[in-house]
Structure formats: C-alpha cells, structure tokens
N, C-alpha and C positions, 0 to 999 in steps of 0.2 A: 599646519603641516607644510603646508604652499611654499612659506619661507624660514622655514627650521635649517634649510644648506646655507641660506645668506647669513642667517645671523649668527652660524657656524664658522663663516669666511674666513675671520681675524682669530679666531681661538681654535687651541689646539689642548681641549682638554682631557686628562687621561678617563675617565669615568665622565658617562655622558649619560643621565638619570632622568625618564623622561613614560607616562604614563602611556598607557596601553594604544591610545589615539596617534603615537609617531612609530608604530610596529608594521613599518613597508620594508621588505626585503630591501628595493633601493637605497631607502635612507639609514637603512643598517650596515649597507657596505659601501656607505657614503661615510658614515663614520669608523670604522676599519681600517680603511684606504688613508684615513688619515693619523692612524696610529691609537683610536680610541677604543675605548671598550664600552659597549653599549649595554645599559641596564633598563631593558626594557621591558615590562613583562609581555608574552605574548598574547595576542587577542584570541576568542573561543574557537573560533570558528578556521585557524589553522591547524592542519594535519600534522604539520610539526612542528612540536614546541620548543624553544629556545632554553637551554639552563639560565636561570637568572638568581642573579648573586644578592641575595636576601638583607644580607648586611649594609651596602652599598645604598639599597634600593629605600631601606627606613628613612637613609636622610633628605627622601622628597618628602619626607611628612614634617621632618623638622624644620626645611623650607616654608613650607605650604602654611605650617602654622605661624611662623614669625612674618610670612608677609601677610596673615590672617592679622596676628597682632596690632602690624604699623597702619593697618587700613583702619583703625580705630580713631586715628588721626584723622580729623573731615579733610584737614589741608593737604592730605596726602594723599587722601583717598581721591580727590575729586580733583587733585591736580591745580590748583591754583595759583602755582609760579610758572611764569611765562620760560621762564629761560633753563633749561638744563642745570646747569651749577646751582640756583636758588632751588631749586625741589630736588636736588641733592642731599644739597643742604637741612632739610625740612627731613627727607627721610633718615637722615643719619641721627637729628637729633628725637624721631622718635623712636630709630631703633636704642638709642640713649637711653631714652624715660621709660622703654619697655624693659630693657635687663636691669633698669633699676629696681621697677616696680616685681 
C-alpha cells in the first residue's frame, strides 16, 4: 500500500482493480484525481460502503490465476535472469506454453 501512488506515477489507467487491502479514502482519491475509476471492494469495518462494479472487478481473478499459471515455471517463479529484458522474455514464453496448453 506504502507504494501503490509510485507505481501509479507513469500510468494513467481507466479502471484500477485492486483487493480490499488498498481501500484508504486517500488512495481512492489519489486515483480520481487522476481520471480513474477505482474498483475496490470495501473493507468490513467501514460505515460506508462504496458501490463496486462486479464485472470489472472478475477480471482480478482472471489475473490472479494466469500469474498463478506462469509461476508453474521454476524460471520464473524464482526469477533467475539477472536483467529485466531476459525474464521478460522467459515470462512471455511461458505465458506462451500456458494458452497453448
């Protein structure tokens, strides 16, 4: 949560999809401010709940399971190219061998 506005910096995405652990008023009108729309659900223990948009919000499971998938790969999972471009590389071709398979 500490650095969710940094690695927000350069992106300006319309739908910002993001489990119940980044539900701070701050970083909801951190992403507003910047023209997004936040699909967050909200935590229990607020008095007021936020509408959240149910369709939007599936595709963090569709995420979740295809980087569940490529971690199947030990090279990928455990990160064993030194340089950014070669574990790139390595996750694209096992995002590859996944939609093959």
């Amino acid at each position: 949560m500490t650095q969710a506005s940094r690695l927000l910096a350069e992106h300006d995405p319309h739908y910002l999809i993001a489990d119940k652990g980044y539900d701070s008023d701050e970083f909801i009108m951190h992403i507003r401010s910047r023209g997004g729309i936040p699909v967050i659900p909200s935590r229990a223990g607020r008095t007021v709940t936020r509408r959240l948009l149910r369709r939007q919000y599936r595709r963090r499971n569709h995420v979740e399971r295809f980087v569940n998938r490529i971690k199947h790969f030990r090279r990928v999972a455990t990160r064993y190219e030194k340089t950014a471009r070669n574990f790139l590389g390595f996750v694209q071709l096992a995002a590859l061998l996944s939609w093959i398979t």
